[in-house]
N, C-alpha and C positions, 0 to 999 in steps of 0.2 A: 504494500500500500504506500503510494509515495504520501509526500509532505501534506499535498493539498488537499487530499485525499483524507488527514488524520484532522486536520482546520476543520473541512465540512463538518465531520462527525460532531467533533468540540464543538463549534459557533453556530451550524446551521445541522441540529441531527434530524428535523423535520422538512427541510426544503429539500421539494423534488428538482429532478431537470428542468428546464421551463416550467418554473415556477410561477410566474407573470402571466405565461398563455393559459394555463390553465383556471386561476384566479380568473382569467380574463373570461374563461368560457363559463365557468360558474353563473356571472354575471349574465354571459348568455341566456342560460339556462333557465336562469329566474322569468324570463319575458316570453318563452319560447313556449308554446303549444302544436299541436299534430296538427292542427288544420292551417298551419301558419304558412304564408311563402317567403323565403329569406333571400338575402344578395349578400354574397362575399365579395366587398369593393375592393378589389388587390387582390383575388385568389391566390396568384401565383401557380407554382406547380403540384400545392399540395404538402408542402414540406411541413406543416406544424399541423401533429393527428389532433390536436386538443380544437381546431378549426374544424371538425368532421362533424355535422349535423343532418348526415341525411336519413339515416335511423327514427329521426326524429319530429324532423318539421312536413309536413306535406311535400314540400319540393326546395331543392335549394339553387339558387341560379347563381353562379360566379363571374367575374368582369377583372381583365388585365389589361393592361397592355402587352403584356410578354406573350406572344404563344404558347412558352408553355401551357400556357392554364389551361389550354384545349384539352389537355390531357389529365389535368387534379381528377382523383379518383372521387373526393370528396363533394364533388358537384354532380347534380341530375345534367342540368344543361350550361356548359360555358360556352362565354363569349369575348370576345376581345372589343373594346371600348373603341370607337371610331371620332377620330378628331375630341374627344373627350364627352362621348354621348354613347347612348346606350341604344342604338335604335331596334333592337328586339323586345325591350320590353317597352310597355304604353305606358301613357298615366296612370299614377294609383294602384300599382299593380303587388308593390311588395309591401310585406305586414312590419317587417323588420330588415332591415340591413345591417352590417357588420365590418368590419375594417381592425385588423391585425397587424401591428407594425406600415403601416402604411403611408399616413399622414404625412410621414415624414419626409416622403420621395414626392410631395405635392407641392409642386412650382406656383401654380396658381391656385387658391383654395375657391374663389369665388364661384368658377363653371363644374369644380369635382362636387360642391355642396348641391349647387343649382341642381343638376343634373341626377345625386341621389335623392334630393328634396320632391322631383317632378316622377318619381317610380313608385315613392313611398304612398303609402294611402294616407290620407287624415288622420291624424295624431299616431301615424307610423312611427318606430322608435331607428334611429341611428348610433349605433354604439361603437365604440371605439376604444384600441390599447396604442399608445405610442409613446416614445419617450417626450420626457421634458428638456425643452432647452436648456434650460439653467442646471439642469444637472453636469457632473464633469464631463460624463461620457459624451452626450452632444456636442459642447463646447468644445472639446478635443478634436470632435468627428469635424466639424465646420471647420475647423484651424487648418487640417489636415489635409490629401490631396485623394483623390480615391482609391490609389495603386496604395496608401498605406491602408488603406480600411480592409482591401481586398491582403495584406499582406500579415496584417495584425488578426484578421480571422483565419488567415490558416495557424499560426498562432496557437489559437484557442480551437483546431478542430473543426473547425465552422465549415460548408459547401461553400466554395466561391462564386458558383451560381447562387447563392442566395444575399449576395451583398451589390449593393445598388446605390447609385448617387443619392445624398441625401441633400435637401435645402433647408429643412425647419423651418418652414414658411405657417404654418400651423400646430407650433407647438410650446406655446409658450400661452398660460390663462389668459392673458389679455387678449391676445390673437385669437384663441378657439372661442370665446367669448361673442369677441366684436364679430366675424366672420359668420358664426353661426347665428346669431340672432339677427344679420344683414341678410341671411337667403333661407328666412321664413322657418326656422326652427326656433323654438324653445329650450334654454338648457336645463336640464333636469339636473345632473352636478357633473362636474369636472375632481375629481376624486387622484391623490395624490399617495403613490404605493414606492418604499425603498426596502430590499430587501438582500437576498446573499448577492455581494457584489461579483457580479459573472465577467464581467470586464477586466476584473483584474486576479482572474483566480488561472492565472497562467503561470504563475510562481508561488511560493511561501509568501517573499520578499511585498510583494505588489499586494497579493493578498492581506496583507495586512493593515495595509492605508485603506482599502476598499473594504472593510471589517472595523476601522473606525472612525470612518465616514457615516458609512451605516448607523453605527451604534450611535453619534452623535448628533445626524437628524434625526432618530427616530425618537431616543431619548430630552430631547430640545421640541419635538415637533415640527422639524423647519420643513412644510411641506414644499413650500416654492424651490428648494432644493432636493425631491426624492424624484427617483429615476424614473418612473412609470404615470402615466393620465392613463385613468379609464375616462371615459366619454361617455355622457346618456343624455341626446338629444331629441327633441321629440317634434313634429312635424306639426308647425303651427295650422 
């Protein structure tokens, strides 16, 4: 058992792997019913099973850009977003949508909300996991160039297909706030999570700054510094 390996046990004996996406589906789970139709905004290829709701909701329909997504096992029917619209599904058509790590790859937020806003039904819910800007990880990631993002996740193990230019154009309270309430949603809360620092459990060494960091917003309260927004917005 290496080093970091004996830390998790110590500081973190109850956090799973994605720890975050699953938290994150919980939350799903709570709004989610059988007769329900859902949208995965960002599906991707499928790579986070805690994203898997088709056991569950009547139908799920996903949306990329990437082609992969044609292929997430996780979706009834995907599609790839066209100039940033959805033109297979009509107005009002979905009960709930959803967005995983996502936000963050979103340049412009105003036609990605519009656009899930016009699919959703009346008082549809929009939910969301992405990180916070103000946290360190972000602010590092912006600093940096994307060949180190792509190079610091092999690193940590991570697919290099799964790492993608990020802009943090929607990930800061005031931003997901002002944006969401300008294209006809309602925020329900913007909710602030910090937990085993996964960023830097690539050594003992790092690992240790990132364990009391943690331990010192959580113990402080300082949410405007924890690594994780969940999102629950709801269609005016």
């Amino acid at each position: 058992m290496s080093l970091v390996q004996r830390l998790d046990k110590l500081w973190y004996p109850n956090h799973e792997h994605a720890w975050d996406a699953k938290n994150f589906r919980k939350r799903i789970l709570e709004k989610v019913s059988s007769d329900m139709t859902l949208l995965d905004v960002g599906s991707g290829r499928g790579a986070e099973p805690a994203m898997n709701f088709r056991d569950i909701a009547k139908k799920v329909y996903g949306a990329d850009i990437d082609p992969a997504a044609m292929d997430n096992p996780y979706l009834d029917e995907p599609m790839l977003f066209q100039d940033g619209e959805l033109p297979k599904l009509e107005d009002a058509t979905i009960d709930l949508a959803f967005s995983c790590n996502v936000w963050e790859h979103v340049a412009d937020p105003k036609p990605f909300l519009k656009e899930v806003n016009r699919v959703l039904v009346q008082g549809g819910l929009f939910l969301a996991k992405t990180p916070n800007f103000w946290h360190y990880m972000p602010i590092i990631a912006h600093l940096t160039p994307h060949w180190f993002h792509v190079y610091y996740n092999k690193l940590r193990g991570r697919n290099v297909v799964d790492t993608f230019p990020t802009v943090y154009a929607l990930n800061t309270y005031k931003d997901i706030k002002r944006h969401a309430e300008e294209n006809g949603y309602e925020v329900l809360y913007i909710e602030a999570e910090e937990g085993r620092p996964e960023y830097l459990r690539i050594s003992a060494f790092t690992y240790v700054f990132g364990y009391l960091y943690e331990r010192a917003v959580n113990l402080l309260g300082l949410n405007s510094l924890k690594v994780v927004y969940y999102i629950a917005l709801r269609k005016k």
